[in-house]
C-alpha positions as CSV (number, residue, x, y, z in Angstrom):
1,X,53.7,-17.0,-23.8
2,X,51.3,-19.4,-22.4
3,X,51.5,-22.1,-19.5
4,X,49.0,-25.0,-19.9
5,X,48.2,-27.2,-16.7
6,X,45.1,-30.0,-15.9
7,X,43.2,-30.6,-12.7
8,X,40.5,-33.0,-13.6
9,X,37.5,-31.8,-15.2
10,X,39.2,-28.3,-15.1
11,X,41.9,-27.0,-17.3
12,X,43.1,-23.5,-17.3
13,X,46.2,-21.8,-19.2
14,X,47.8,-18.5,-19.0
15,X,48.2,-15.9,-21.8
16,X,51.0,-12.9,-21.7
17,X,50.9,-10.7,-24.5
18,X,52.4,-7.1,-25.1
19,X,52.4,-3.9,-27.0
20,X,54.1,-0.5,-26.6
21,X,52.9,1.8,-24.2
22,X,50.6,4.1,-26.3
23,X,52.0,7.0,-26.9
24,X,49.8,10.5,-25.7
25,X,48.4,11.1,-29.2
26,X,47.1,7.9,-29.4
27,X,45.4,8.6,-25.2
28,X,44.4,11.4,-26.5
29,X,42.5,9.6,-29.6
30,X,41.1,7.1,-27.4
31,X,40.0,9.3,-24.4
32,X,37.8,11.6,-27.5
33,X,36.1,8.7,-28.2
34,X,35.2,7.8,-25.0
35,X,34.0,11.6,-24.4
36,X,31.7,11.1,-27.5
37,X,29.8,7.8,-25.6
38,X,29.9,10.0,-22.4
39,X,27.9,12.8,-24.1
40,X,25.3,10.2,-25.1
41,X,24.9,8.4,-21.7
42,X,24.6,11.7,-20.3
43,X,22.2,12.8,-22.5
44,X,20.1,9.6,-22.5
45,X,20.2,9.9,-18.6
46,X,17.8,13.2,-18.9
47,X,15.5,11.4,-20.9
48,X,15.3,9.1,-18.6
49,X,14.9,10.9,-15.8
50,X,12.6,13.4,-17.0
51,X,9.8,10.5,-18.3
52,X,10.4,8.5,-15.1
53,X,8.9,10.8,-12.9
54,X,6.1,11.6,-15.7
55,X,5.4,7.9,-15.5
56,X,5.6,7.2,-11.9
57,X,3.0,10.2,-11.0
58,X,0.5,9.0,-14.0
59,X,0.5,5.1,-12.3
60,X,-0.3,6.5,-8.6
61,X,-2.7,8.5,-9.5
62,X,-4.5,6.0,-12.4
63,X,-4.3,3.6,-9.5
64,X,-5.6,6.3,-7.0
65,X,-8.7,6.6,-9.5
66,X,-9.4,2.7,-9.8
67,X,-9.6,2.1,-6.0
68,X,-12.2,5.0,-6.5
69,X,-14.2,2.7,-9.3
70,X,-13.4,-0.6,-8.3
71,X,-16.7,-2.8,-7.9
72,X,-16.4,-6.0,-5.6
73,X,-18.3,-9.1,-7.4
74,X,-20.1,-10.9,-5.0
75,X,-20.1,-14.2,-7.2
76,X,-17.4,-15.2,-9.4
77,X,-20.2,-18.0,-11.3
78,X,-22.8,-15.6,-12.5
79,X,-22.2,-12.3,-14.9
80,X,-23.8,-9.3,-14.1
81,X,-25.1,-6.7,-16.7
82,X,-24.8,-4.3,-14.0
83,X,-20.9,-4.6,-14.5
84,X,-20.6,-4.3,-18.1
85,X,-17.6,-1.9,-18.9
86,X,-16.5,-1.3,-15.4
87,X,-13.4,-2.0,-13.1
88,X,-14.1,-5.5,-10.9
89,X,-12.3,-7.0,-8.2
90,X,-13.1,-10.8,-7.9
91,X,-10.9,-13.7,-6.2
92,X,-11.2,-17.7,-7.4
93,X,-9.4,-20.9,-8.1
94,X,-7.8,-21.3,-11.7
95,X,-9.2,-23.5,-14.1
96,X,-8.2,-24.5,-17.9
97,X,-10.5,-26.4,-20.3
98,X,-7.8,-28.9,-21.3
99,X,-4.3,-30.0,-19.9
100,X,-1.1,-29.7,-21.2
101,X,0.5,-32.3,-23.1
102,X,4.1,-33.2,-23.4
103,X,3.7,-36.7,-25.8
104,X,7.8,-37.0,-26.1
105,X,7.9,-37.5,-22.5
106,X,4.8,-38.5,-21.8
107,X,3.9,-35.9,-19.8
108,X,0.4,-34.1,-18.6
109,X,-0.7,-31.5,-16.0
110,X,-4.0,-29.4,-15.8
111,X,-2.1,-26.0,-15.3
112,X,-2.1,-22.8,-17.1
113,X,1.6,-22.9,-18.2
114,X,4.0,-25.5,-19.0
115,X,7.5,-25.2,-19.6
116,X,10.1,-27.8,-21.0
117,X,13.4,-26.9,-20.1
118,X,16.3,-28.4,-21.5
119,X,20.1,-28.0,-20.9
120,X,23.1,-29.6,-22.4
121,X,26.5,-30.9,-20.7
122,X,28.7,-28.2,-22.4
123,X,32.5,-26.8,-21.6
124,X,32.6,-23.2,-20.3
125,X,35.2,-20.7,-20.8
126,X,36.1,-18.2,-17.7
127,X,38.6,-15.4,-18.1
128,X,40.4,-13.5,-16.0
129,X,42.6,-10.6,-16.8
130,X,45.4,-8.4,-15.5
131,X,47.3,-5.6,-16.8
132,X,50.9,-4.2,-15.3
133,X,54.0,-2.3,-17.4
134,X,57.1,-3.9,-18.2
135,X,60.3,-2.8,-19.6
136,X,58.2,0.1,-21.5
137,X,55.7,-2.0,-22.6
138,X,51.8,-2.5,-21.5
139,X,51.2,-6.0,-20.6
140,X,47.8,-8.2,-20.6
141,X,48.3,-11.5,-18.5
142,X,44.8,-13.4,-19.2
143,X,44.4,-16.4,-17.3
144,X,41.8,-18.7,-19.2
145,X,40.1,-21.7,-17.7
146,X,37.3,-24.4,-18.3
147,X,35.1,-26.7,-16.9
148,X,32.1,-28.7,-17.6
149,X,29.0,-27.6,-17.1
150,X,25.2,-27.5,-17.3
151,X,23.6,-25.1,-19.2
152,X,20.4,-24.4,-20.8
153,X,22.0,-22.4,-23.8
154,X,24.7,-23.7,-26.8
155,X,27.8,-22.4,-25.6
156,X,29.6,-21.7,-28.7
157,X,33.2,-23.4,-27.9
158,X,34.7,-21.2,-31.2
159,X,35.5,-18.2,-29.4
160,X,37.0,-19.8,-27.2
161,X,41.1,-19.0,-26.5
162,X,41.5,-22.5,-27.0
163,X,39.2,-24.7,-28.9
164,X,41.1,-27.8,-28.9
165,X,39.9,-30.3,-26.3
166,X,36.9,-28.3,-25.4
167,X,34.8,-28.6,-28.5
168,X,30.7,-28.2,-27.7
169,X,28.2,-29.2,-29.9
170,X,26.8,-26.6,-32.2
171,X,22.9,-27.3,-31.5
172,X,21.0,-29.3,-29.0
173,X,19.2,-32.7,-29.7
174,X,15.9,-31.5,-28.0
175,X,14.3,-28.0,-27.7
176,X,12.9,-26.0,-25.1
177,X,9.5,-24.7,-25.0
178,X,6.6,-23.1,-23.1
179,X,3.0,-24.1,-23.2
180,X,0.2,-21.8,-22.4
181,X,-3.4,-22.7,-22.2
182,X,-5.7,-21.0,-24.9
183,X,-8.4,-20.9,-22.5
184,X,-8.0,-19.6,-18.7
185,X,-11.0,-19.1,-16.4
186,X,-12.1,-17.6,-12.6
187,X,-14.9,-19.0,-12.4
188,X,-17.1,-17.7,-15.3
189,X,-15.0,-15.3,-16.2
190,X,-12.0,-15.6,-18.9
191,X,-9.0,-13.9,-18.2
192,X,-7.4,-11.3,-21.2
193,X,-3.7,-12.3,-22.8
194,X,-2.2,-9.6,-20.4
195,X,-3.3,-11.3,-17.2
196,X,-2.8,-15.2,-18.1
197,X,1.1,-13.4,-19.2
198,X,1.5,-12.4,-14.8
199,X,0.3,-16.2,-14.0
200,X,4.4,-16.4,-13.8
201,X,5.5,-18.0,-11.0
202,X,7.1,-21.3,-12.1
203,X,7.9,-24.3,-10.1
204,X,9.7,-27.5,-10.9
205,X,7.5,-30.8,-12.0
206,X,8.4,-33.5,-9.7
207,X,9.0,-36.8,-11.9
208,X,9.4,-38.8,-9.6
209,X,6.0,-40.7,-9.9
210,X,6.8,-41.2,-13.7
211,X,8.5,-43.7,-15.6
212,X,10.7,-43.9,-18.3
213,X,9.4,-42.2,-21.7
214,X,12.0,-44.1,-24.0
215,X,15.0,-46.5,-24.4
216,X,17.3,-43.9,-24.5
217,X,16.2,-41.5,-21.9
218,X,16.3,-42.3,-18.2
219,X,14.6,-40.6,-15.6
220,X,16.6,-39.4,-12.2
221,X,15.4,-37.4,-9.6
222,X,13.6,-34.3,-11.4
223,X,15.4,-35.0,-14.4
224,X,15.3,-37.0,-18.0
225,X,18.5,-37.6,-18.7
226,X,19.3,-38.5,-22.5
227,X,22.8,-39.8,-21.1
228,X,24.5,-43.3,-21.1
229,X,25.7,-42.6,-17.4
230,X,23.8,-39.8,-15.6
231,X,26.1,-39.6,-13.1
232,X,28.9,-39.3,-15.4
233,X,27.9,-37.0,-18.2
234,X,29.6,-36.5,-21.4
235,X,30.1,-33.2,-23.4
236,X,26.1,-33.6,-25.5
237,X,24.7,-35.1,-23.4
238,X,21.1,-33.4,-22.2
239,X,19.0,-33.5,-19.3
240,X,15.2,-32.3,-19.5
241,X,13.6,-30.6,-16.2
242,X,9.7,-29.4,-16.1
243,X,8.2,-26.5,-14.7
244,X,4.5,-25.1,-14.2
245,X,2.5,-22.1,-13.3
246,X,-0.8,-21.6,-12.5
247,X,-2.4,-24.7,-11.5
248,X,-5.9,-25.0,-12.2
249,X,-7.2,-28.2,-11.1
250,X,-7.1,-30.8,-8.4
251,X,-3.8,-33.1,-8.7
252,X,-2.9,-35.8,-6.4
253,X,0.6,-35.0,-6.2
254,X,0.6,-30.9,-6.4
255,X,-2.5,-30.1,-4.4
256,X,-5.3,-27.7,-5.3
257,X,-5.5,-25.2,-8.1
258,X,-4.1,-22.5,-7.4
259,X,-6.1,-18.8,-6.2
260,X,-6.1,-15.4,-7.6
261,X,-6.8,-12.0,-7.3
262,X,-7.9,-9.9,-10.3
263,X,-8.8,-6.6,-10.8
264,X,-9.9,-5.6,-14.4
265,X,-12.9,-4.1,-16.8
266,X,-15.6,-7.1,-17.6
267,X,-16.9,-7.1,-21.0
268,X,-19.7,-9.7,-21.1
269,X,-17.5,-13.1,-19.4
270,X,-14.3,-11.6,-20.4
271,X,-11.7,-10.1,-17.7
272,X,-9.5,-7.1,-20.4
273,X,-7.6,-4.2,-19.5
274,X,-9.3,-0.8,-17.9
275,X,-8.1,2.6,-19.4
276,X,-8.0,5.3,-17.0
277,X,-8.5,8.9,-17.5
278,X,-4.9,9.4,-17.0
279,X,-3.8,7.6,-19.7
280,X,-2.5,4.4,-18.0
281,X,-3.7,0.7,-18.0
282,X,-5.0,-1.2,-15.0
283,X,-4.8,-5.0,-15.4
284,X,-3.9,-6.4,-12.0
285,X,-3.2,-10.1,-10.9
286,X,-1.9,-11.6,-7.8
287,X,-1.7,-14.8,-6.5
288,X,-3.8,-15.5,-3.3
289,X,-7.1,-14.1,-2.3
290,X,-6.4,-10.7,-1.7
291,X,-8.8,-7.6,-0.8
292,X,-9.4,-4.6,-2.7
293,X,-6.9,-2.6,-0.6
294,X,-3.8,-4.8,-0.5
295,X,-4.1,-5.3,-4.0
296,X,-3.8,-1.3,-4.9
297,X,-1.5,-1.4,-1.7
298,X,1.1,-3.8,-3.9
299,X,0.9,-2.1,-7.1
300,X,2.0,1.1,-5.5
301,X,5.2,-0.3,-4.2
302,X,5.8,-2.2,-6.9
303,X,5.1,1.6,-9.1
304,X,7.9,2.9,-6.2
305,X,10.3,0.1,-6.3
306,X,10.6,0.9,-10.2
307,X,10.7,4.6,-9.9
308,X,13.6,4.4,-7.4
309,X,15.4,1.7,-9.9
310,X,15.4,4.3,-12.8
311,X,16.3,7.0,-10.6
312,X,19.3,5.4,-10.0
313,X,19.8,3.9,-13.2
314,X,19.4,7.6,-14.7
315,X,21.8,9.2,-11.7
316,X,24.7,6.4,-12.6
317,X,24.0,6.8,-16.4
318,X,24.6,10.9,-15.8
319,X,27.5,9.9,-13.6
320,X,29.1,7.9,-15.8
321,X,28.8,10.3,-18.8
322,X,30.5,13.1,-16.9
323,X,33.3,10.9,-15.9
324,X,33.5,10.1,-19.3
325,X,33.4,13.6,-21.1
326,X,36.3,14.9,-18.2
327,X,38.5,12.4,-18.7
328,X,40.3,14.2,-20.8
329,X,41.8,16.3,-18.2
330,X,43.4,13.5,-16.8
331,X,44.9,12.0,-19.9
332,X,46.6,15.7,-20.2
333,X,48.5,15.4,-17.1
334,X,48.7,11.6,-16.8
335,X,52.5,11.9,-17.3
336,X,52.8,13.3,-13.6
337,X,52.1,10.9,-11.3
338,X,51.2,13.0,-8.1
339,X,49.1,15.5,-10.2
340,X,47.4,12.8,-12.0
341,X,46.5,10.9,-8.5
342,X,44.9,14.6,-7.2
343,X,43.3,15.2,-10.6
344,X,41.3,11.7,-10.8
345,X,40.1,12.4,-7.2
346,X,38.7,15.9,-7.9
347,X,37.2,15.0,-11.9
348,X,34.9,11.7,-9.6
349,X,34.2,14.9,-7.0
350,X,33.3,16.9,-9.7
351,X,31.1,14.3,-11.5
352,X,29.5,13.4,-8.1
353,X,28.3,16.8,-6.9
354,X,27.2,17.8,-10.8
355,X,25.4,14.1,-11.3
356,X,23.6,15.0,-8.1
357,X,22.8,18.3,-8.5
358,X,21.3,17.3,-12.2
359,X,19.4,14.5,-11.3
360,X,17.4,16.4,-8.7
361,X,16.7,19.4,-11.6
362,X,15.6,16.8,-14.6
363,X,13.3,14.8,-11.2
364,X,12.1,18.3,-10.3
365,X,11.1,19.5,-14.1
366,X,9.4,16.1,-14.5
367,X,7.4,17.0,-11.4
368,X,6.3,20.3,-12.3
369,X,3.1,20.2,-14.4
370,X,2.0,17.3,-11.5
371,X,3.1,18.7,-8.2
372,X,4.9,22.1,-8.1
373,X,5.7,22.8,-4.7
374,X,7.7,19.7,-4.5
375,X,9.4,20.9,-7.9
376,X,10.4,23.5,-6.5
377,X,11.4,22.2,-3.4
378,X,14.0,19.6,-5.5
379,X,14.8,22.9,-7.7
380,X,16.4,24.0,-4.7
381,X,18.1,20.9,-3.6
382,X,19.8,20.4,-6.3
383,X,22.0,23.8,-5.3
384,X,22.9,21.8,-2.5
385,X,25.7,19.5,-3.8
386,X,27.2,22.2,-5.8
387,X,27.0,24.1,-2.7
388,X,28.6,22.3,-0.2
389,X,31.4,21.3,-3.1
390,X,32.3,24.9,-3.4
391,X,31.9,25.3,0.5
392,X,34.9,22.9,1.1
393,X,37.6,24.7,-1.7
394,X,39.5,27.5,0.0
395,X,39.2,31.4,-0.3
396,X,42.1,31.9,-2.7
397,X,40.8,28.6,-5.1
398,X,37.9,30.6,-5.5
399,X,39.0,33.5,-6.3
């Protein structure tokens, strides 16, 4: 059954469809499956875990070991043998042999990185979906919608619910790109592949001092339009926006070039990446004029900020697993409502405390060649969810 309706620019319609409630063999089938992926996730949440922690102790203490090494330069113009082979710390403007070139629009700026960015006027699908039982039989009510919109990748309008009437184009006219200067200096000193790739922070090209490129493109705001009415776009029609990063020489509109901080191994006028003795790399680039200090004081948030991500990412992942590989108990007694209800409560108890408890074993056991007292002070944390779970079932249960 489906209900069509029109509100400008926006159309939406609703689709019903049904099938018979599955029967328990077929639960059954489907919930031993999903205890299969569980078993994965869980297991891929101790590998994660475990090298984590390997990972985050080997940074802090290669980055411990280059504020050790780490030689000031007192000029950024002249090269010093005295240097060769050893960890620097210098600050300077950004500069680049040769700007960067856009001939289709005309376009030119002395920067490190250019980047064309092109979007296309395009129809968007956007579904939302409900499911509810009806005369014995498992519903899906899917509300579908559209609307136009700008967006910098071909939305592909054939798997869409409903083609008709919302057809995009299958490839756009003009292509995006990114620029990147072959040749990127501090002063005397070139910088390696690996620190021109952290010269990332982009912002838009104002084009407002420029005129139109061509006949067919006209240029509004921050924008080339390739439109007959910019203001009124048509399904195809694209818009081109610029972005930089890394400006490395005097412009009348953007200012000075932009400073850095870098902190890497010279070899001769070259800036490359320092190995430490525990095995990790130290390339380091900020923007700004930075001192030693803050600069080794930002990597090892940065180092802690990541840690923490994948120790959560690694505790959901084990969470998720166990919920997965116990579902099975409440597909067994899914035909009694009040028991089920009590049973999904205590399985997401269950998966909690043991998630917990795990997590802080695999974080200990990646601790333990590094640091063992605090491996075995997680060792015994751990206990501590399983504990308190146990602590809150009665006498009797336990027995």
């Amino acid at each position: 059954f489906q209900q069509f309706s029109d509100a400008g620019n926006r159309k939406e319609h609703v689709k019903i469809t049904g099938e018979p409630k599955p029967g328990f063999l077929e639960r059954l089938s489907e919930t031993s499956g999903g205890m299969l992926i569980g078993l994965v996730t869980f297991l891929l949440a101790f590998y994660l875990l475990f090298t984590n922690e390997g990972r985050a102790l080997r940074t802090a203490k290669s980055l411990e070991e280059g504020l050790s090494l780490v030689v000031p330069l007192d000029s950024i113009h002249s090269i010093s043998q005295q240097n060769e082979g050893r960890l620097v710390h210098l600050a300077g403007a950004l500069s680049t042999s040769k700007p960067l070139f856009d001939p289709s629009y005309g376009l030119s700026i002395q920067a490190v990185k250019l980047k064309r960015n092109v979007e296309m006027y395009q129809w968007v699908e956007y579904e939302d979906s409900k499911e509810y039982e009806e005369n014995g039989e498992m519903k899906k009510e899917t509300k579908y919608s559209y609307n136009t919109e700008w967006k910098s990748e071909v939305v592909n309008s054939r798997n869409f619910d409903r083609e008709i009437g919302h057809k995009n184009p299958s490839a756009m006219a003009v292509e995006s790109f990114t620029a990147v200067s072959p040749n990127v200096q501090v002063g005397s000193f070139v910088l390696s592949k690996g620190l021109v790739d952290k010269i990332d922070d982009f912002k838009q090209l104002s084009l407002s001092h420029l005129e139109d490129p061509h006949a067919d493109v006209t240029q509004r705001g921050d924008y080339f339009y390739h439109s007959d009415n910019p203001r009124r776009p048509e399904v195809g029609d694209i818009r081109v926006s610029f972005f930089y990063a890394g400006l490395s020489g005097d412009d009348p509109h953007l200012g000075t070039a932009d400073q850095v901080t870098v902190i890497a191994r010279q070899r001769g006028d070259q800036l490359v990446p320092y190995h430490t003795k525990s095995g990790d790399v130290l390339e380091i680039l900020y923007p700004g004029d930075l001192s030693v200090e803050e600069m080794f004081q930002k990597e090892h948030e940065s180092n802690t900020m990541k840690t923490w991500t994948l120790r959560a990412a690694g505790w959901l992942s084990m969470f998720v697993g166990i919920s997965l590989m116990t579902r099975i108990c409440y597909t067994l007694v899914d035909w009694f409502p009040v028991v089920r209800d009590l049973v999904s409560v205590g399985l997401k108890a269950f998966a909690l405390c043991v998630a917990s408890s795990l997590s802080l074993l695999t974080i200990s056991m990646g601790w333990l060649f590094y640091r063992p007292l605090w491996a075995l002070l997680l060792a015994l944390l751990s206990i501590v969810p399983i504990a308190v779970a146990r602590s809150r079932v009665p006498p009797k249960k336990q027995q």
